[in-house]
N, C-alpha and C positions, 0 to 999 in steps of 0.2 A: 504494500500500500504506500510506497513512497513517490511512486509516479504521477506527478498533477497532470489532469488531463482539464482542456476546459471547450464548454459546449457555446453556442452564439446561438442568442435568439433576443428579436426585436431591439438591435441594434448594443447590445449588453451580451459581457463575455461572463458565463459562471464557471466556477473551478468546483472540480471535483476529483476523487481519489476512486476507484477499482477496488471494491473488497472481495469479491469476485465475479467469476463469467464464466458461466454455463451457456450451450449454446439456446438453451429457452430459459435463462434467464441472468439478470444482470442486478449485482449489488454494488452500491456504493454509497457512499458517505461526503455529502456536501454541505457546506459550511456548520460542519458538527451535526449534521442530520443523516442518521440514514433514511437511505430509501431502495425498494426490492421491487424490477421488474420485470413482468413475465411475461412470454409471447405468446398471444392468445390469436387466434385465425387471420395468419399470417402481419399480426400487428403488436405492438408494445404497450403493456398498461401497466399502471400501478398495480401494488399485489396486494391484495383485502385488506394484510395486517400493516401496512405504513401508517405508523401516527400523522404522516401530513402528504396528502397525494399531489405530483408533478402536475402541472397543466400537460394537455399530449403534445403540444409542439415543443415546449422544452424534452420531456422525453425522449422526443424526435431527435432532436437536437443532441442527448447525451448518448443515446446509441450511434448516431452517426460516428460521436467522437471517441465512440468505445472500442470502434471498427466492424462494425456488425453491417 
């Protein structure tokens, strides 16, 4: 988890860190929050249990920059 990775959406860059990457599904930890998400019919969502859920274009955004 020491590689910052950072995602662009709506003209703002957010940093985040890879806790890890399964190929259906993606954990990480952004600005001290986790967040877990999973591919559901051929798309990315928040996963039930997040205390706080992504809007999907930032989503979008952090799988792009996860390399997925």
């Amino acid at each position: 988890m020491s590689e910052r990775f950072e995602a662009h959406h709506e003209h703002r860059t957010y940093y985040f860190y890879i806790v890890s990457k399964e190929p259906e599904e993606l954990k990480i930890t952004m600005y001290n929050t986790p967040y877990t998400f999973i591919k559901q019919d051929h798309h990315w969502v928040n996963h039930p249990g997040n205390a706080m859920n992504m809007v999907e274009a930032l989503i979008y955004a952090v799988i792009l920059a996860a390399g997925y």
